[in-house]
C-alpha positions in Angstrom: 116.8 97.8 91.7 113.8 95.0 91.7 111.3 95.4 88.9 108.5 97.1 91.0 110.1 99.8 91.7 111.7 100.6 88.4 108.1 100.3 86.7 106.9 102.6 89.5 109.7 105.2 88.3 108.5 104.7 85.2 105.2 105.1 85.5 105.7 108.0 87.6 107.9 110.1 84.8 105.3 109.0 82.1 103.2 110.4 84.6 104.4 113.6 84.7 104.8 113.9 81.5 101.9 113.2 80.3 100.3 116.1 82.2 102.6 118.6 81.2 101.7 118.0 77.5 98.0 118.0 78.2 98.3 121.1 80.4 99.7 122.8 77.6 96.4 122.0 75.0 94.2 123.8 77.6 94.2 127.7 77.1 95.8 130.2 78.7 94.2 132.9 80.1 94.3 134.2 83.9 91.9 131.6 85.4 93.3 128.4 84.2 97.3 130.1 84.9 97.3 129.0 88.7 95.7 125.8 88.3 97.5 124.8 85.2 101.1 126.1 87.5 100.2 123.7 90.3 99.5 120.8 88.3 102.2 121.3 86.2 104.4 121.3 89.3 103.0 118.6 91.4 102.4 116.0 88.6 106.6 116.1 87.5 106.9 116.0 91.3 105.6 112.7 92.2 108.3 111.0 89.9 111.4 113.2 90.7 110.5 112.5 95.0 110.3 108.8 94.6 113.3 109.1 92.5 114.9 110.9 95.0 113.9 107.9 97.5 115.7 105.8 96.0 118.9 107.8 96.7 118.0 107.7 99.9 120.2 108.1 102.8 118.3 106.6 105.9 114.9 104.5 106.3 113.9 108.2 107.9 115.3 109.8 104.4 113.3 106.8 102.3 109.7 107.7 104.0 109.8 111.1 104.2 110.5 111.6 100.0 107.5 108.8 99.7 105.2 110.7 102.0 106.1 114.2 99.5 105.1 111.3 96.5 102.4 111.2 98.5 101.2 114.3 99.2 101.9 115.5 95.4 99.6 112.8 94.2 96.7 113.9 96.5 97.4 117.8 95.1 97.2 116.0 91.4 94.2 114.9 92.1 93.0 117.8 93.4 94.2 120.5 90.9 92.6 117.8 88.3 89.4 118.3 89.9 89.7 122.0 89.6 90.5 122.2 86.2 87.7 119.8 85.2 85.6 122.1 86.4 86.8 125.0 85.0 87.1 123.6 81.7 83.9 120.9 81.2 84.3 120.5 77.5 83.6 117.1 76.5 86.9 117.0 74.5 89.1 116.8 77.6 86.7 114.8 79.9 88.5 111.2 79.0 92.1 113.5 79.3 90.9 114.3 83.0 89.1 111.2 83.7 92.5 109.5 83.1 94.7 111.9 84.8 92.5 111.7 87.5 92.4 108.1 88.0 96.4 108.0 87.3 96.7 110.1 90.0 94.6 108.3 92.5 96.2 104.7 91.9 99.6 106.7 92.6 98.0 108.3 95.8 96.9 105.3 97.0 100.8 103.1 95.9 102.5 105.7 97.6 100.5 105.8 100.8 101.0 102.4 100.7 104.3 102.3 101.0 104.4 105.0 103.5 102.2 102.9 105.8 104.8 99.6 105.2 107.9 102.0 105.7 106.4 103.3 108.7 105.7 100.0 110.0 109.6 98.8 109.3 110.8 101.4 111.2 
């Protein structure tokens, strides 16, 4: 496996890992429950997909588990947003800022290499 994409699996499990532990700091009470349950499923996700790619059995396999990378990077962001919002303490605002960014960088890597996959095919 070239260097790129092991930092990228990398980067994408510290990823996800790094959410789940701050999702757990933030309280838990009915509003933040569905928020905190999408993040916490879509931010793991990104890394286990592209891991997935890379067991991938076709060209057709590869870009369709990049495009769910993807797509699970755009719902981070999104669900990031949310939370923000719901939770505005100036404790947490670098946490989200960060998470936030993370997630945009890997939204914008993974469409990327869905556009160059594409393109190969």
């Amino acid at each position: 496996m070239d260097p790129k994409t092991l930092a990228l699996l990398e980067r994408t499990f510290k990823y996800g890992i790094r959410v789940l532990k701050f999702l757990n700091t933030l309280p838990d009470n009915y509003m933040y429950r569905i928020p905190k349950g999408q993040m916490g499923r879509s931010s793991p996700s990104i890394g286990a997909n592209y891991e997935e790619a890379q067991g991938a059995v076709s060209k057709r396999d590869f870009n369709n588990k990049i495009g769910i990378c993807y797509k699970e990077a755009r719902e981070c962001v999104y669900w990031s947003k949310v939370l923000q919002e719901l939770y505005p303490d100036e404790k947490h605002s670098k946490d989200f800022k960060e998470i936030i960014q993370e997630a945009t960088e890997l939204r914008s890597i993974f469409s990327s290499i869905r556009k160059s996959g594409t393109e190969n095919m």
